[in-house]
Every structure is written in structure tokens, then in C-alpha cells.
Backbone of each chain as ProteinMPNN parsed JSONL, in Angstrom:
{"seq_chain_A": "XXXXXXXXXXXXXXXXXXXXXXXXXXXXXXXXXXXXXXXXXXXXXXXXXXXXXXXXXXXXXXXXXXXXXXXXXXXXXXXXXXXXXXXXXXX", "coords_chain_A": {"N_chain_A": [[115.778, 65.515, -39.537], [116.175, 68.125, -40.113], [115.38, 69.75, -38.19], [116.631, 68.347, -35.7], [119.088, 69.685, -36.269], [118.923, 73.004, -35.881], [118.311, 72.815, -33.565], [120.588, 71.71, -32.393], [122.617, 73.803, -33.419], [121.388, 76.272, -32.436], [121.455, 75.621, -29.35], [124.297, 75.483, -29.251], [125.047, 77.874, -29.84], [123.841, 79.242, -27.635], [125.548, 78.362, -25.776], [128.117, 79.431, -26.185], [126.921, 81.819, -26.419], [126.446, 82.52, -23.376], [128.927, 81.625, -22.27], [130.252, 84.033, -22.718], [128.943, 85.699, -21.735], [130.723, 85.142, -19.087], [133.201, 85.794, -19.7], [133.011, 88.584, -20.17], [132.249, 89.229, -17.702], [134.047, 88.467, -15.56], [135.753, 88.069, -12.255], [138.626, 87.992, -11.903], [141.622, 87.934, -13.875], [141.88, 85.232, -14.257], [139.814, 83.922, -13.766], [138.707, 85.227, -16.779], [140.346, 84.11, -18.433], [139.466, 81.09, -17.665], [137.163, 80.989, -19.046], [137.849, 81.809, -21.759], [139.09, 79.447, -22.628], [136.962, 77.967, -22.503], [135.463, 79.245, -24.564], [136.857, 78.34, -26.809], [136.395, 75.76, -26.818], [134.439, 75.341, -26.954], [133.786, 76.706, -30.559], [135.459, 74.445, -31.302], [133.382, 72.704, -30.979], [131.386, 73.594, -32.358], [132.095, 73.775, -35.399], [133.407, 70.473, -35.845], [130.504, 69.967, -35.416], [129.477, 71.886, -37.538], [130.644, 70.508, -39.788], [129.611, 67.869, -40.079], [126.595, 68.636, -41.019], [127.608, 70.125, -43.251], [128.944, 68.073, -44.687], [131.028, 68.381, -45.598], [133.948, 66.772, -44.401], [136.517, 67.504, -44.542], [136.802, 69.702, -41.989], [137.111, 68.584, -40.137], [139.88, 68.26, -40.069], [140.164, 71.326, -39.254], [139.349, 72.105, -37.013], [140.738, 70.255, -35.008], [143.382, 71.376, -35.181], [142.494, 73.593, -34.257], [141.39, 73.035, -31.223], [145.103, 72.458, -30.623], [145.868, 74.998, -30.567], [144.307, 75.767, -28.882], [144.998, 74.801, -26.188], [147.541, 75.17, -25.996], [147.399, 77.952, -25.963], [145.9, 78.179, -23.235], [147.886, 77.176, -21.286], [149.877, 79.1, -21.72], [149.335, 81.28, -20.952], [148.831, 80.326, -18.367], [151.258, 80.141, -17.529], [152.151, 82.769, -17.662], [150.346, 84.047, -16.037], [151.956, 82.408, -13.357], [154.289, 83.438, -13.286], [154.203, 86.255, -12.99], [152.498, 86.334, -10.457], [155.034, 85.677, -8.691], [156.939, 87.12, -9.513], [155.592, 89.341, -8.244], [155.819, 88.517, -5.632], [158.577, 88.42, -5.425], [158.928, 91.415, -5.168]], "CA_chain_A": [[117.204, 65.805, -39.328], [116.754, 69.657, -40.322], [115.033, 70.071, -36.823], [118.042, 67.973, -34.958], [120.676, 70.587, -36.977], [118.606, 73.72, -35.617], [118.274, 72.722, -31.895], [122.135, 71.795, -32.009], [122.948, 75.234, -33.479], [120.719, 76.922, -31.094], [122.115, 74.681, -28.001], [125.922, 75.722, -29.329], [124.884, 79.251, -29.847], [123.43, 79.801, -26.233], [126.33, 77.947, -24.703], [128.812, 80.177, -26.498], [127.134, 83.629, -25.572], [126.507, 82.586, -21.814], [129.935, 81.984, -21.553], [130.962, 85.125, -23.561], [128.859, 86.708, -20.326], [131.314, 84.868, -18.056], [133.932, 86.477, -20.573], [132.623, 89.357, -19.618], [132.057, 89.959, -15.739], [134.71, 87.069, -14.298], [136.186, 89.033, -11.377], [139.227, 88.062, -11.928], [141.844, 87.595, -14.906], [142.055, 83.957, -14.158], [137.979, 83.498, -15.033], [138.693, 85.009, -17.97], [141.474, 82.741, -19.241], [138.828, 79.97, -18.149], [136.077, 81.216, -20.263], [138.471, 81.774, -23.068], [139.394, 78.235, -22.532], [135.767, 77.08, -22.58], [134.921, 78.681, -25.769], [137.554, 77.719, -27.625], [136.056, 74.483, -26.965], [132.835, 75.321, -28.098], [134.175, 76.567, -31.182], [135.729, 73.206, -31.764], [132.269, 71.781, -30.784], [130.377, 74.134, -33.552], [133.269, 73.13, -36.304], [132.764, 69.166, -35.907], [129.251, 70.248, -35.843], [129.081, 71.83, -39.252], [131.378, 69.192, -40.444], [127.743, 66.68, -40.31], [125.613, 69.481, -41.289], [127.731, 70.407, -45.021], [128.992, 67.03, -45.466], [132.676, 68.395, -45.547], [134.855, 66.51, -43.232], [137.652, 68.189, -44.4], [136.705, 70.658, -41.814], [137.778, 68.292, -38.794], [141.044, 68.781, -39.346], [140.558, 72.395, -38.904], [139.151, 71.163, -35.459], [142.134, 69.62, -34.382], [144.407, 72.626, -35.1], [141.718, 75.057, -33.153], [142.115, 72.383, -30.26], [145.656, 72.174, -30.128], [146.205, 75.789, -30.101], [143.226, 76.162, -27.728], [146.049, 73.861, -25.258], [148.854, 75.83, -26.103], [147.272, 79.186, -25.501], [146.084, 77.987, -22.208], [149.419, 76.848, -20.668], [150.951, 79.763, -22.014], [148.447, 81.898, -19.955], [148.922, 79.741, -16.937], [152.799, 80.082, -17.379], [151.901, 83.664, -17.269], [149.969, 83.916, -14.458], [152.338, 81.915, -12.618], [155.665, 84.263, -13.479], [153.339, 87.713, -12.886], [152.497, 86.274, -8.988], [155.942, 85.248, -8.635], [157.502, 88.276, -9.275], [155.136, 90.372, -6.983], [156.416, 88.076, -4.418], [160.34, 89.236, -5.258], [158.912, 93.316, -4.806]], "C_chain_A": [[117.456, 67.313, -39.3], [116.457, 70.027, -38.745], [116.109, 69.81, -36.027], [118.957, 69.417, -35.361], [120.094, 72.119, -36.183], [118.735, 73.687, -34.496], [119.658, 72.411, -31.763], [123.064, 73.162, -32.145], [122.263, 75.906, -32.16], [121.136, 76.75, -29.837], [123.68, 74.99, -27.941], [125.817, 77.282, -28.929], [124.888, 79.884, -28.335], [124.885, 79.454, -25.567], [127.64, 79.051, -24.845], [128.595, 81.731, -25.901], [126.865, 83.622, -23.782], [128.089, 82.511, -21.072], [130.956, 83.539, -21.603], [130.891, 86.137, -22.168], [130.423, 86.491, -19.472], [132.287, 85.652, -18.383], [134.143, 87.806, -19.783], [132.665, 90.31, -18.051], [133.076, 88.631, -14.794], [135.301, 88.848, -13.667], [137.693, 89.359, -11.736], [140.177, 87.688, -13.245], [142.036, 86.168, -15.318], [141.028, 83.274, -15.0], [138.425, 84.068, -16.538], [139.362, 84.306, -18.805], [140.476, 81.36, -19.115], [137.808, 80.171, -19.276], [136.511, 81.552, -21.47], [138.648, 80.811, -24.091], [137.837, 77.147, -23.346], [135.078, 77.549, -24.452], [135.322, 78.846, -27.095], [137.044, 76.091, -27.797], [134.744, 74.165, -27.563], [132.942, 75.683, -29.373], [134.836, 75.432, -31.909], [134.215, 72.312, -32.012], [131.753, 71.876, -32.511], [131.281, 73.454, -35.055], [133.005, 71.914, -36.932], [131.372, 69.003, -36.075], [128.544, 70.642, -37.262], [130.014, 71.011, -40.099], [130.337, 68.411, -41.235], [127.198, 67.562, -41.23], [125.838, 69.719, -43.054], [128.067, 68.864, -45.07], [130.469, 67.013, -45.63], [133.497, 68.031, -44.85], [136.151, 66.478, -43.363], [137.846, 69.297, -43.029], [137.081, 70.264, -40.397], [139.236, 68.349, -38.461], [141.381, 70.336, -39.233], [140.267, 72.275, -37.122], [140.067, 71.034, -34.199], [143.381, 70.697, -34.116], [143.75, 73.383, -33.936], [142.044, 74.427, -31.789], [143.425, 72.636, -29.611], [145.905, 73.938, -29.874], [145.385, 76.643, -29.092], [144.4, 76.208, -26.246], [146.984, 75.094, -24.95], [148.485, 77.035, -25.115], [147.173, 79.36, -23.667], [146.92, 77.79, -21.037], [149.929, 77.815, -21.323], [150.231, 81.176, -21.034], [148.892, 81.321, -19.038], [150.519, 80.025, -16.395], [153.234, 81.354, -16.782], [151.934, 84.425, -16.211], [150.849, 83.485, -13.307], [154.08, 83.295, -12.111], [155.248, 85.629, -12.987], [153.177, 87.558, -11.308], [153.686, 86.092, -8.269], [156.856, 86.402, -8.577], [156.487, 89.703, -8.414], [155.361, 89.962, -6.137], [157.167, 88.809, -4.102], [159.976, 90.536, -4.386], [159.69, 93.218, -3.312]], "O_chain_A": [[118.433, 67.842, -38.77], [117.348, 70.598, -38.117], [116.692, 70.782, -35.548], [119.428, 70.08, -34.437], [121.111, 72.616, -35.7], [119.39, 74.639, -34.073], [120.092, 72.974, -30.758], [123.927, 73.546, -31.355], [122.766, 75.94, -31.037], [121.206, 77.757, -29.132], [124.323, 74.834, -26.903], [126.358, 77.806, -27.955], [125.66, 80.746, -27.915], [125.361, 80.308, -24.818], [128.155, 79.504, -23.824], [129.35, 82.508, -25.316], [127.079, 84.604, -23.07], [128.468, 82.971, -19.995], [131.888, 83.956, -20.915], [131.733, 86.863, -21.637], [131.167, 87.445, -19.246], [132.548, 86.449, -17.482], [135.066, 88.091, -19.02], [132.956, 91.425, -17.618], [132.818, 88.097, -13.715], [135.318, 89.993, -14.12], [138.107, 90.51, -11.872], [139.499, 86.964, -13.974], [142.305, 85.857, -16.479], [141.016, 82.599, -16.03], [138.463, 83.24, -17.448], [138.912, 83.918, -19.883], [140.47, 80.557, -20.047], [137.76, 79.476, -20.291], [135.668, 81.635, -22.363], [138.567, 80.813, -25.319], [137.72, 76.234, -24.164], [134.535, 76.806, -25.27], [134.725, 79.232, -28.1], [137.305, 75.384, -28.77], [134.22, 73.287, -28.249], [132.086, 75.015, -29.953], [134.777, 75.449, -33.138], [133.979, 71.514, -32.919], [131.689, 71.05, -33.422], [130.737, 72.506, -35.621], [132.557, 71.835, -38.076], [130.936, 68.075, -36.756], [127.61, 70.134, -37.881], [129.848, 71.079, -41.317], [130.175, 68.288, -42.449], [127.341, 67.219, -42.403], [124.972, 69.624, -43.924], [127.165, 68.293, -45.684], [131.121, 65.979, -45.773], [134.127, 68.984, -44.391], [136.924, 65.787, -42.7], [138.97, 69.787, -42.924], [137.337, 71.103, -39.533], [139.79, 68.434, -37.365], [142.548, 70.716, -39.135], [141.121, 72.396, -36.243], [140.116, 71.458, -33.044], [144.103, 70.789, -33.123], [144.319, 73.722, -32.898], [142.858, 75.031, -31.09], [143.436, 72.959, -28.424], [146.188, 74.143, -28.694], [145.629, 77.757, -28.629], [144.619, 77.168, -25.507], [147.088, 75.764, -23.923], [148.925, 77.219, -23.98], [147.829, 80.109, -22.943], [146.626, 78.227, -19.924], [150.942, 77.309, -21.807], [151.007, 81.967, -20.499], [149.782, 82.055, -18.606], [150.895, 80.103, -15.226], [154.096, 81.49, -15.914], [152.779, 85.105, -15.628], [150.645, 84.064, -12.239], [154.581, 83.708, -11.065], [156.196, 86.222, -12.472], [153.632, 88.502, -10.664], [153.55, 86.329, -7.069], [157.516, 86.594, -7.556], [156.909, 90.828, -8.147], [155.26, 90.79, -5.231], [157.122, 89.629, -3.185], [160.454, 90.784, -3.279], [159.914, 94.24, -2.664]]}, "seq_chain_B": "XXXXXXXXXXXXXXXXXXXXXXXXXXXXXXXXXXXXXXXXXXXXXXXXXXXXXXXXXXXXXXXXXXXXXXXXXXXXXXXXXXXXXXXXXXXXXXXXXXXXXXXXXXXXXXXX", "coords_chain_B": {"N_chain_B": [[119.267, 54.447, -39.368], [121.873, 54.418, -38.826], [121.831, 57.309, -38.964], [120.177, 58.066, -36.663], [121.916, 57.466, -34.425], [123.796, 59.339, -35.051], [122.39, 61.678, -34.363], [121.757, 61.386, -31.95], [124.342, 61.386, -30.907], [125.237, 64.154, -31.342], [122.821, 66.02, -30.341], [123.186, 64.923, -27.587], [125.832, 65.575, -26.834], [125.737, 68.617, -27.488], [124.219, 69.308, -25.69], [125.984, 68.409, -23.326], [127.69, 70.401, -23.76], [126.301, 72.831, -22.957], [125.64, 73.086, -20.477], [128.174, 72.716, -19.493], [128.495, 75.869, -20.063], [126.778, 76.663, -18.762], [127.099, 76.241, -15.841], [129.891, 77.065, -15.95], [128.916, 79.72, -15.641], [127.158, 79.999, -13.369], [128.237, 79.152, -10.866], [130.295, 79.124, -7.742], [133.122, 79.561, -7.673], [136.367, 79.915, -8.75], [137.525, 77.432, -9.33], [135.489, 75.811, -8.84], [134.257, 76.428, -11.1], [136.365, 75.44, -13.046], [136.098, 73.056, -13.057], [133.005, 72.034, -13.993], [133.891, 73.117, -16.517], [135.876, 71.692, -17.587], [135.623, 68.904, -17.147], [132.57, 68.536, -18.167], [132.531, 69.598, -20.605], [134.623, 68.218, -21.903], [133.177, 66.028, -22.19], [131.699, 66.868, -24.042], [132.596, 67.737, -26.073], [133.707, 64.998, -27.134], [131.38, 63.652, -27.838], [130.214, 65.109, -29.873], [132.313, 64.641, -31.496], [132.036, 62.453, -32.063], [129.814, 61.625, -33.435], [130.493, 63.004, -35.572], [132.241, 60.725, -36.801], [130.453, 59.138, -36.74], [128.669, 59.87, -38.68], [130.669, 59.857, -41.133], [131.703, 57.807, -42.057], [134.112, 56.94, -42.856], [136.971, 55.644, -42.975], [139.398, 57.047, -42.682], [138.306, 59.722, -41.758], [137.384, 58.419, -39.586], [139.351, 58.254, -37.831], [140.309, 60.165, -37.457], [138.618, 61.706, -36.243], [139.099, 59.614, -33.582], [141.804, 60.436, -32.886], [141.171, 63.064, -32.317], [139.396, 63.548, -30.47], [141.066, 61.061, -28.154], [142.88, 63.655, -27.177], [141.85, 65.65, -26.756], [140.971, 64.097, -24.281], [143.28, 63.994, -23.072], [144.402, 66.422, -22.827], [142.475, 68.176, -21.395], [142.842, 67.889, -18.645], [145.312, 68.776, -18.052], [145.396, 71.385, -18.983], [143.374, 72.566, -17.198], [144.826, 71.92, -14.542], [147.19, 73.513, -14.597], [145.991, 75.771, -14.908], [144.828, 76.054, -12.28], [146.324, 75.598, -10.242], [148.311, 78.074, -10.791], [146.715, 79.571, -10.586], [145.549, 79.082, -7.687], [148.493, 79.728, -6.306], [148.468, 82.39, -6.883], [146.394, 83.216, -5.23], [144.17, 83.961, -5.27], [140.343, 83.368, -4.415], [138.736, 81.352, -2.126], [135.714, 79.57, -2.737], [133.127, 80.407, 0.127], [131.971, 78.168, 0.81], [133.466, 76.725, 1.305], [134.814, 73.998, 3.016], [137.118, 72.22, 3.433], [140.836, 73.423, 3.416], [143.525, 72.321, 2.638], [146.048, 73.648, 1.696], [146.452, 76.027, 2.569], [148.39, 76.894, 4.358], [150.515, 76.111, 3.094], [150.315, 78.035, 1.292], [150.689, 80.39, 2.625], [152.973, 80.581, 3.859], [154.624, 80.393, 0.872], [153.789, 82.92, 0.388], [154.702, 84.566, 2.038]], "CA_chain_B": [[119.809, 54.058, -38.292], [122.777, 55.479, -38.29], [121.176, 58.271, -38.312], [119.488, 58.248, -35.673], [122.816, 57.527, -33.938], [124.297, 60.796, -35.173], [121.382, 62.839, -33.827], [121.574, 61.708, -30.798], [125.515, 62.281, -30.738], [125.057, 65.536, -31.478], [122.155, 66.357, -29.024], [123.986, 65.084, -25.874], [127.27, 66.451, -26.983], [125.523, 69.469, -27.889], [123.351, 69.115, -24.212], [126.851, 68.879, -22.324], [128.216, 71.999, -23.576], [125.597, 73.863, -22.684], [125.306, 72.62, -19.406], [129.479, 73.334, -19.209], [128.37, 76.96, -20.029], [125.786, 77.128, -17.622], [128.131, 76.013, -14.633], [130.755, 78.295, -15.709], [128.194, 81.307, -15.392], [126.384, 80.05, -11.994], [129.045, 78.161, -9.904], [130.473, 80.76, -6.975], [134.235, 80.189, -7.613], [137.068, 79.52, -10.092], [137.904, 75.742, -8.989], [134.17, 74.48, -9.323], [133.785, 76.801, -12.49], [136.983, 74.542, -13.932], [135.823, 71.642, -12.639], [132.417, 71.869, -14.596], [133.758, 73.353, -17.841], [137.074, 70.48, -17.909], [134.674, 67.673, -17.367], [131.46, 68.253, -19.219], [133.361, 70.16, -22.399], [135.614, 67.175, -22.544], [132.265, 64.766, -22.948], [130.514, 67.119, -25.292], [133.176, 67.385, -27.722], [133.711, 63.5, -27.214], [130.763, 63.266, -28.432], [129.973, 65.955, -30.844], [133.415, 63.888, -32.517], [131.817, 61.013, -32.492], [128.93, 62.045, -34.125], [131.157, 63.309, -37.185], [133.135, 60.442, -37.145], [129.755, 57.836, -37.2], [128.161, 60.542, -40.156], [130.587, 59.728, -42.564], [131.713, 56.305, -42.008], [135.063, 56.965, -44.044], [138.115, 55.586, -42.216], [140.742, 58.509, -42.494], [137.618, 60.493, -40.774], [137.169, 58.225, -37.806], [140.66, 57.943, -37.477], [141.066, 61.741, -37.227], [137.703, 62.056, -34.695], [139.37, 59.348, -32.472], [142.721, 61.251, -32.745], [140.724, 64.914, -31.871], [139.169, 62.627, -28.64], [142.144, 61.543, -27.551], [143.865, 64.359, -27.719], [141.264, 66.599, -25.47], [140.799, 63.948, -22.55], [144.841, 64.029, -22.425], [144.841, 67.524, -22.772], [141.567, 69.125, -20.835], [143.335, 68.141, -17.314], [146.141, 69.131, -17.456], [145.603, 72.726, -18.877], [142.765, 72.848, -15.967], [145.303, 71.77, -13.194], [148.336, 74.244, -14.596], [145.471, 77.218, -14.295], [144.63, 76.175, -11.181], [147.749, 76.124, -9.682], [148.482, 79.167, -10.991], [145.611, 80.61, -9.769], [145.545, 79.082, -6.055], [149.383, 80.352, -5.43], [148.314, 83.895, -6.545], [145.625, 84.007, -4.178], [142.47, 83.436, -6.096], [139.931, 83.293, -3.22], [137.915, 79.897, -2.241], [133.891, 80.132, -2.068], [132.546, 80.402, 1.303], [130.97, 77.22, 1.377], [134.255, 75.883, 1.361], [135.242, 73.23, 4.245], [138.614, 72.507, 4.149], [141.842, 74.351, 2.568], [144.686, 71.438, 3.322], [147.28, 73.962, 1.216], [146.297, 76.761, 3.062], [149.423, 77.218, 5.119], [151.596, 75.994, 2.267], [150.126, 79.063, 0.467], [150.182, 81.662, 3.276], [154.145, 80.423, 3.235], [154.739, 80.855, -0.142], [153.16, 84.399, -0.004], [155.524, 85.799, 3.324]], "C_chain_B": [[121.151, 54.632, -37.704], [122.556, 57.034, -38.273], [120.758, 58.997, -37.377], [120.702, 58.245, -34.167], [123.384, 58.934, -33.45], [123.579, 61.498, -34.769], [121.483, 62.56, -32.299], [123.182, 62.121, -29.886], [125.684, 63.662, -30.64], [124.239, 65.887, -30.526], [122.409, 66.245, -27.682], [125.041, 65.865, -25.928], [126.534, 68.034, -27.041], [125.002, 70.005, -25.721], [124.31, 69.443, -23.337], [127.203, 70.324, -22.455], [127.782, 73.058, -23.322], [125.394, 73.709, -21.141], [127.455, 72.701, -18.658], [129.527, 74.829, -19.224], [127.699, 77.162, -18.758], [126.616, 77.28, -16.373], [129.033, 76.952, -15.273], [129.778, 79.85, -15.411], [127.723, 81.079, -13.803], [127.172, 79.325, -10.756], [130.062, 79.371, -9.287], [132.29, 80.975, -7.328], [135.285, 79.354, -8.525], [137.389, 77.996, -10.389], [136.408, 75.163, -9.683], [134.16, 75.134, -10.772], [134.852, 76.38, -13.839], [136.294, 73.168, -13.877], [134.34, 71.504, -13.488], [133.146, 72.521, -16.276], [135.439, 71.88, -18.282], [135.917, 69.557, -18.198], [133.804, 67.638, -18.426], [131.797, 69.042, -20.827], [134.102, 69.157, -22.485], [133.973, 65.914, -23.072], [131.489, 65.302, -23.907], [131.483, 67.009, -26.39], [133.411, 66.125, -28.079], [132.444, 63.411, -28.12], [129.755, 63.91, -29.461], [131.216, 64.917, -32.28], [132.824, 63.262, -33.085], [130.915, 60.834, -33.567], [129.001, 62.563, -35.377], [131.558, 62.327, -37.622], [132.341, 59.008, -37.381], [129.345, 58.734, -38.723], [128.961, 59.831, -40.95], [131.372, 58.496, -42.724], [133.104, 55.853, -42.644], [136.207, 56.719, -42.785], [139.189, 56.317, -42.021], [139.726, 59.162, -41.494], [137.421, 60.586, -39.694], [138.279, 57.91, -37.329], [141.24, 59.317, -36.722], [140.428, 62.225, -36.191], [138.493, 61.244, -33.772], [140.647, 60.363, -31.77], [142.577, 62.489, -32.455], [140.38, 64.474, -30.284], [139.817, 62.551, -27.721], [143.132, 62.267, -26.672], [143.304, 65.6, -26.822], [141.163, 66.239, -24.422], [142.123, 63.648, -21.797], [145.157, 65.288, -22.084], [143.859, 68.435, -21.767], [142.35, 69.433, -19.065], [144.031, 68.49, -17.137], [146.44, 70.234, -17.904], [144.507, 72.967, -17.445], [143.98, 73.01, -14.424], [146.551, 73.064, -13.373], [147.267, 75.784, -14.276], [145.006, 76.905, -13.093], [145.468, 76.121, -10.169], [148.032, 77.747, -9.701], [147.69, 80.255, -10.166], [145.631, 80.704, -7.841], [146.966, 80.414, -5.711], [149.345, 81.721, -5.856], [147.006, 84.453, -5.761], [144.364, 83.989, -4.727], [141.871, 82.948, -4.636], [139.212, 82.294, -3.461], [136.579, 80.586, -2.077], [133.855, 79.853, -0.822], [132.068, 79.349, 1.753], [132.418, 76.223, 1.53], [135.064, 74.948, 2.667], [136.297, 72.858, 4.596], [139.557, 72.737, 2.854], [142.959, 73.178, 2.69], [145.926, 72.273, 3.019], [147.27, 75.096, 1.392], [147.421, 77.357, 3.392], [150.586, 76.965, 3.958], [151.327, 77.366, 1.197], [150.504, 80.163, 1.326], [152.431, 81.391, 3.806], [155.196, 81.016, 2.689], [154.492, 82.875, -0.57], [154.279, 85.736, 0.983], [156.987, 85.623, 3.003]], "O_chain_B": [[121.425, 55.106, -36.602], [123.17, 57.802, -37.532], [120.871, 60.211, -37.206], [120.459, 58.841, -33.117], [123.477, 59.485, -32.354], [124.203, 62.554, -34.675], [121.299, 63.468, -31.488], [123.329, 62.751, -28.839], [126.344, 64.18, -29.738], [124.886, 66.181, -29.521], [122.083, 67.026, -26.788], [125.206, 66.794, -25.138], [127.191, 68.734, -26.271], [125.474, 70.809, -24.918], [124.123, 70.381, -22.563], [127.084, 71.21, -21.608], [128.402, 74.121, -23.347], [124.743, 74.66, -20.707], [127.751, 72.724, -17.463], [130.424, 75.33, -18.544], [128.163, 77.825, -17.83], [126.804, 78.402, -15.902], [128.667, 78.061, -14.882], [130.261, 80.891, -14.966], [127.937, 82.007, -13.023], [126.553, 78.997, -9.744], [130.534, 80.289, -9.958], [132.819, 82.087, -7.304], [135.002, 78.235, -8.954], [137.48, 77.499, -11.511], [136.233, 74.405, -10.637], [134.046, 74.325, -11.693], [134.657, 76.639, -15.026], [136.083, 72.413, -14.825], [134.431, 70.347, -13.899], [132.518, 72.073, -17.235], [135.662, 71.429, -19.405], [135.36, 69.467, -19.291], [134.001, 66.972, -19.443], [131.214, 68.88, -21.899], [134.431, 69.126, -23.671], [133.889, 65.22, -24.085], [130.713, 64.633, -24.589], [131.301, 66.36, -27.42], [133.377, 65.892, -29.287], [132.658, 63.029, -29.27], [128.706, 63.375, -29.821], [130.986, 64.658, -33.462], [132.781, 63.201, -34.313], [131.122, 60.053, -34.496], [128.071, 62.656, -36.179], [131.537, 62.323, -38.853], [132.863, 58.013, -37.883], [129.713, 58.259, -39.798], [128.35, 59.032, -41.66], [131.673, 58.284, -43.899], [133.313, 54.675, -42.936], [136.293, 57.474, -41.817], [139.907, 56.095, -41.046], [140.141, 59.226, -40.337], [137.285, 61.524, -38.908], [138.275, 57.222, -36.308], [142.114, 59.514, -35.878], [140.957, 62.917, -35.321], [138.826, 61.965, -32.832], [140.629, 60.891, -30.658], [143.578, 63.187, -32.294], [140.893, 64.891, -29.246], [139.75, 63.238, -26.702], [143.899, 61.832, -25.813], [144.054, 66.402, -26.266], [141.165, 67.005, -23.458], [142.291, 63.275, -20.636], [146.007, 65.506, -21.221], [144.395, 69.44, -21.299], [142.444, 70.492, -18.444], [144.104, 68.858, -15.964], [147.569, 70.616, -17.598], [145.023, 73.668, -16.575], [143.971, 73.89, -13.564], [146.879, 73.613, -12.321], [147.67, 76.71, -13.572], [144.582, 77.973, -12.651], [145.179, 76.722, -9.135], [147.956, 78.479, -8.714], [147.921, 81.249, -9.477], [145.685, 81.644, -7.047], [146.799, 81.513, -5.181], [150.162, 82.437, -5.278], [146.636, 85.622, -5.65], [143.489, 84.046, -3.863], [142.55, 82.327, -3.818], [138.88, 82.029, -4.616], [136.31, 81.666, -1.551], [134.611, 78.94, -0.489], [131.694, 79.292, 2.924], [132.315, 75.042, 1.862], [136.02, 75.518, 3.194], [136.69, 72.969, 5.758], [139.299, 72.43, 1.691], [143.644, 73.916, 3.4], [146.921, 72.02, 3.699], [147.968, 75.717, 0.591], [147.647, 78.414, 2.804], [151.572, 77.702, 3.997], [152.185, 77.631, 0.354], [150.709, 81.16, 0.633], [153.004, 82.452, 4.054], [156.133, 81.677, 3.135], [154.9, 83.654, -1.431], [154.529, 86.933, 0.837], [157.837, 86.257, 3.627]]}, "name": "protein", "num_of_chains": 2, "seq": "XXXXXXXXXXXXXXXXXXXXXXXXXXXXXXXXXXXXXXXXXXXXXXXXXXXXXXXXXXXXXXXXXXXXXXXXXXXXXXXXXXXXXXXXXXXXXXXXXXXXXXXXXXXXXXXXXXXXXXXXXXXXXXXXXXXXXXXXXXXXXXXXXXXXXXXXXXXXXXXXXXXXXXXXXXXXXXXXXXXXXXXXXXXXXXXXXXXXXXXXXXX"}
């Protein structure tokens, strides 16, 4: 089981800093709102993940919070985005 | 046995999200690079949940994993579709390999 818990860390870890790249070099500010998106979700992943690992599953309902304001943040970005192209129309 | 359950919850769930990273780093443009991180991040945490919510077998717990489940495959699409909206009508460019635009003209429109 300690082997399983290592290759799932390791497997979260990578997925987290490859997107951190995307983070990183998206072209535009859009990619980065997705890759913000994405690892907020991996953060939820890792979370529920050490949930198993200590034994504490108090720690899913921190989970659930990181989730919903994962949501929020997203649509409040998109709302953004949408009002920012919208008024460079008006110019 | 259940055990063996939970390990393998965890290893696919764990498997998608890395494989939702990957496609967001190697996929040429913002649509496919939602379209792999909506989908396969909604089945890894599905089943990263699940995998908490067989561990500890306690009914408030798997009550709260189904309710986290839920709660992402109601929610993954339709923050994907509000940034992609967003994105098309400011002009976010398609990949090259792309074959047809149908909202093309309803964008080029919108833009004059």
C-alpha cells in the first residue's frame, strides 16, 4: 500500500507541475484561467488523496469548499473575460 | 479486498489527471485543451472520491464523496462552456487543423 501512496503522489505531483508549465507559457489570458482551473482540480485531487493516506476524512470537506470556490472563481473569470471583450467592442 | 479496491481508485483517478495535464500542455488550442482537462479531471476526481469514500466505509463520508462527485460533473461543464464562450467571442484563434467554424460569421458580426 506504501508503494500505491508514492506512485499516486508522484502521478499528482507531475500532473500539477506540467500544468503549472501550461500556467506558465499559455499564449493567451484565457489558457491561463484554464490551467488555473485545472489545478485547482488537482489540488482537490491531492486533498481526497491525503484524506486515505492520514486516515482523516475530515479533510474532504475541505475538498468540497476548494471545489466550490474552484467554480466560482472560474465563472467569475469568464464573466470577466466576457465584459473586457465587450467593452473593446463599444471603443 | 477493499483494499485492493482503493488502490486501484486511486491509481486510475490518479492516471486521469495526469493524462488531463498532459493534454492541457500538448493539445494546439484552447477548445481541445478544455475539452481534455473538463472531461478527464472530472473522472479522476470521480474517482480519486471514490476511493476516499470506499477507504473509510463510514456513511457521513460516502455521503459527502458522492455529494463532492456530484457536484463536479454538474459543475465541470458548465464553467468549461462559460470560458469558452467567452473566449470564442473575444477572438481566441482556432488550430489550423480545424475544418469547420459554423459561428464564424456570427462572430465576425459580433466583432464589426
Amino acid at each position: 500500500m506504501t508503494l500505491i501512496y508514492i506512485i499516486v503522489e508522484i502521478m499528482l505531483s507531475l500532473a500539477i507541475a506540467i500544468t503549472f508549465f501550461r500556467l506558465v507559457i499559455g499564449p493567451t489570458m484565457v489558457n491561463r484561467v484554464v490551467a488555473l482551473d485545472l489545478i485547482a482540480i488537482l489540488i482537490v485531487g491531492m486533498i481526497a488523496f491525503e484524506a486515505v493516506r492520514s486516515g482523516e476524512h475530515a479533510l474532504l470537506d475541505v475538498a468540497v469548499v476548494v471545489g466550490i470556490t474552484a467554480f466560482i472563481g472560474t465563472a467569475a473569470f469568464a464573466v470577466l473575460i466576457d465584459r473586457d471583450s465587450r467593452a473593446q467592442k463599444n471603443d | 479486498m477493499i483494499n485492493i479496491l482503493v488502490a486501484i481508485c486511486l491509481l486510475s483517478g490518479a492516471f486521469f489527471m495526469l493524462v488531463a495535464a498532459i493534454g492541457i500542455l500538448k493539445l494546439p488550442d484552447l477548445y481541445q485543451r478544455l475539452h481534455a482537462s473538463s472531461k478527464a479531471a472530472t473522472l479522476g476526481i470521480a474517482l480519486l472520491l471514490l476511493g476516499a469514500a470506499l477507504d473509510s466505509g463510514d456513511m457521513g463520508v460516502v455521503s459527502r464523496c458522492l455529494m463532492a462527485i456530484i457536484f463536479f460533473i454538474l459543475t465541470a461543464p458548465v464553467g468549461a462552456h462559460l470560458i469558452t464562450r467567452a473566449a470564442y467571442y473575444q477572438g481566441e484563434p482556432l488550430a489550423k487543423e480545424t475544418l469547420s467554424d459554423e459561428w464564424a460569421e456570427d462572430r465576425s458580426d459580433q466583432e464589426s
